[in-house]
C-alpha beads as a LAMMPS data file, in Angstrom:
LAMMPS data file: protein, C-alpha beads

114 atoms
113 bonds

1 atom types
1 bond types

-500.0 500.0 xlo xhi
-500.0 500.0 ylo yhi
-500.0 500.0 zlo zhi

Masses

1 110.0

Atoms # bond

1 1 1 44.086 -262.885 -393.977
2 1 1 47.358 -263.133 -391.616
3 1 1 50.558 -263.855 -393.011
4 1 1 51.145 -267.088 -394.037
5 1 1 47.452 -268.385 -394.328
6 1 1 45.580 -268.386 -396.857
7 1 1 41.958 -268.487 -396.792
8 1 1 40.741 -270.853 -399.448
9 1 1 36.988 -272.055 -399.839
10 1 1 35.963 -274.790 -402.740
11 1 1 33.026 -276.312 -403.790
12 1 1 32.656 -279.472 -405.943
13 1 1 29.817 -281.183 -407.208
14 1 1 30.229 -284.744 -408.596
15 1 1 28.361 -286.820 -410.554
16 1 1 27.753 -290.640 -409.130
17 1 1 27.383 -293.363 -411.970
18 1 1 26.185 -296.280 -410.697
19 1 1 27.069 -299.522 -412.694
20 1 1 26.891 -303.371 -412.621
21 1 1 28.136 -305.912 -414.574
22 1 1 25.071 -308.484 -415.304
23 1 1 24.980 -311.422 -417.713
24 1 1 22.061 -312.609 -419.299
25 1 1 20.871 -315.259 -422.190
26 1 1 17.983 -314.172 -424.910
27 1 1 15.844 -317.742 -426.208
28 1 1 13.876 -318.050 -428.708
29 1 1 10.944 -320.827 -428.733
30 1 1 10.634 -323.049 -431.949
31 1 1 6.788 -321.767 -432.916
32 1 1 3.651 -323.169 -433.424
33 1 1 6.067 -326.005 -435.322
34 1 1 7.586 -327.260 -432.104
35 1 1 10.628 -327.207 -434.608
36 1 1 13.374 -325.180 -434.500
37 1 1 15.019 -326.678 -438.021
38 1 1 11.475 -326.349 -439.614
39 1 1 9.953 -323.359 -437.722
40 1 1 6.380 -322.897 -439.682
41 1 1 4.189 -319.952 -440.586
42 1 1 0.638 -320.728 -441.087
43 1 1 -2.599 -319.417 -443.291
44 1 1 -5.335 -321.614 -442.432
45 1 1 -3.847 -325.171 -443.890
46 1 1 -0.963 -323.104 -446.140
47 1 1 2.600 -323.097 -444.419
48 1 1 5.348 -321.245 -445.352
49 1 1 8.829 -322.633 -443.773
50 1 1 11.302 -320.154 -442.076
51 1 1 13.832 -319.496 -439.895
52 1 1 15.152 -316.753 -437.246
53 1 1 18.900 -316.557 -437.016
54 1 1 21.396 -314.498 -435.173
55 1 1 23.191 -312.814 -437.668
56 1 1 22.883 -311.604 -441.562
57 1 1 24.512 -314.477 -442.602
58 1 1 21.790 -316.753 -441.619
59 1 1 24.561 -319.571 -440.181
60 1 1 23.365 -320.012 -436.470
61 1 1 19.671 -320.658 -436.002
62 1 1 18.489 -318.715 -432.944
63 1 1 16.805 -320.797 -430.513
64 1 1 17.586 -322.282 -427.416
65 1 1 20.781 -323.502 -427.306
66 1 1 20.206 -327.137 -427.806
67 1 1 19.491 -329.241 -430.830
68 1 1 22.449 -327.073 -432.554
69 1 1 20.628 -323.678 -431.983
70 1 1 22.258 -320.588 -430.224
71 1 1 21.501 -318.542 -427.829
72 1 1 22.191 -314.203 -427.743
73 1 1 24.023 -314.191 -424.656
74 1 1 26.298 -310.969 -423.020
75 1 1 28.283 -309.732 -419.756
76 1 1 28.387 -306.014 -420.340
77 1 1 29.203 -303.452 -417.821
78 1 1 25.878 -301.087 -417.255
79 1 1 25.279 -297.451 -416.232
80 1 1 21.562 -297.942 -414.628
81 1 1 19.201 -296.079 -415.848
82 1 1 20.910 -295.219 -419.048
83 1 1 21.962 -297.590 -421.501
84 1 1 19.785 -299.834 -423.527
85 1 1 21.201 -303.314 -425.812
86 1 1 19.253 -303.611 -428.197
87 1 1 19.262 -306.991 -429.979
88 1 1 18.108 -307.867 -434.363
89 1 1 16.813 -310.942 -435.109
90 1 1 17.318 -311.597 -438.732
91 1 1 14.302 -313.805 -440.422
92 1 1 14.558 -315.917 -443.804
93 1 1 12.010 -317.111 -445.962
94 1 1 12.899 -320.085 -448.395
95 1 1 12.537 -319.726 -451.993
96 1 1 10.412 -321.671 -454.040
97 1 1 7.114 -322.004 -451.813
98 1 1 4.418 -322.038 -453.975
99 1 1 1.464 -321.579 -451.951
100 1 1 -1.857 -319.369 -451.821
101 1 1 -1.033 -315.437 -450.939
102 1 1 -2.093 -314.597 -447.226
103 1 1 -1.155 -313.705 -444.381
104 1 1 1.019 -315.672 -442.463
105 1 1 1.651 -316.050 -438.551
106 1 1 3.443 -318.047 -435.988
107 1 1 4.070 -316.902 -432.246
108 1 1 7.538 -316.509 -431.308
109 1 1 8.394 -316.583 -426.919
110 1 1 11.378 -314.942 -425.802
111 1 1 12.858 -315.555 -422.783
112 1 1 15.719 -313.466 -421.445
113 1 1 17.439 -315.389 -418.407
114 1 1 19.559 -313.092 -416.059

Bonds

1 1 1 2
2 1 2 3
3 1 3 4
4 1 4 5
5 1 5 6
6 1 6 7
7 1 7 8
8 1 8 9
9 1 9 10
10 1 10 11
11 1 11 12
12 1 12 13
13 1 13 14
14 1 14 15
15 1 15 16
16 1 16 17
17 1 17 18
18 1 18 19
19 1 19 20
20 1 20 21
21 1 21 22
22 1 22 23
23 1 23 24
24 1 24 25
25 1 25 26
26 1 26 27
27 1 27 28
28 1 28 29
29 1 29 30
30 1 30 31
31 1 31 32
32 1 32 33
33 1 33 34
34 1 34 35
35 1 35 36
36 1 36 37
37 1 37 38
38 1 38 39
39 1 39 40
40 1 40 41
41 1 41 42
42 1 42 43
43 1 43 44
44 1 44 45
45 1 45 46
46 1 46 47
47 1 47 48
48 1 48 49
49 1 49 50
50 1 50 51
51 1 51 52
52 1 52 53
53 1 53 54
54 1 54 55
55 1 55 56
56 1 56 57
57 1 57 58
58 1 58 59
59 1 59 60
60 1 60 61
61 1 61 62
62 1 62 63
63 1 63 64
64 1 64 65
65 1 65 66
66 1 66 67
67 1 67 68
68 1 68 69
69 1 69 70
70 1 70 71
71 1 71 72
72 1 72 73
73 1 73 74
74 1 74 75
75 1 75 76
76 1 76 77
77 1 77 78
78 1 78 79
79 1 79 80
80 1 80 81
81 1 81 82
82 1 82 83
83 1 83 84
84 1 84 85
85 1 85 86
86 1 86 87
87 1 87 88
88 1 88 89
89 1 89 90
90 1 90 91
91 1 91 92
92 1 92 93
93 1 93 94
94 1 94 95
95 1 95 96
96 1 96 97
97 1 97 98
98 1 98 99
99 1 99 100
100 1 100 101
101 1 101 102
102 1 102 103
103 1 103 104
104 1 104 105
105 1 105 106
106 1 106 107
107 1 107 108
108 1 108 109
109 1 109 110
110 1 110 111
111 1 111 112
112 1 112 113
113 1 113 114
């Protein structure tokens, strides 16, 4: 080393996150019903009425957006490749159905718009 210089080496590594920001919609079809207010699970000829909602306090019926149902919708900002959104839909079963024990079905679509 001469005076007045100084030899100095560094090395850096860095770590590149790449990130959007995307927004997207989550729908819900009405069922087998074709209802969303009266959204049907069957056992042969039995029924059972319920509904899927968007929250624990079973106020907003989780459809499509029209007809007075909402829709999950969010902008976040995303790391790809590592984070996940994970979504609950919250079900309710009316009381005071008296019908036949079984098992009960309906098909639910969801369509996620982006």
């Amino acid at each position: 080393m001469q005076d007045g210089l100084l030899d100095a080496r560094e090395e850096q590594a860095y770590r590149l996150l790449v990130g959007l920001s995307v927004s997207w919609s989550i729908a819900l079809n009405s069922g087998s019903s074709g209802n969303y207010g009266a959204r049907q699970m069957r056992s042969g000829t039995n029924s059972l009425s319920y509904n899927l909602y968007t929250s624990a306090a079973h106020t907003s019926v989780w459809g499509d957006g029209t007809g007075g149902t909402s829709l999950v919708s969010a902008n976040p900002f995303l790391i790809v490749g590592s984070d996940n959104v994970n979504y609950t839909v919250y079900g309710r079963i009316p009381a005071g159905q008296d019908r036949a024990a079984g098992t009960y079905t309906d098909s639910i679509t969801v369509t996620v718009t982006y």
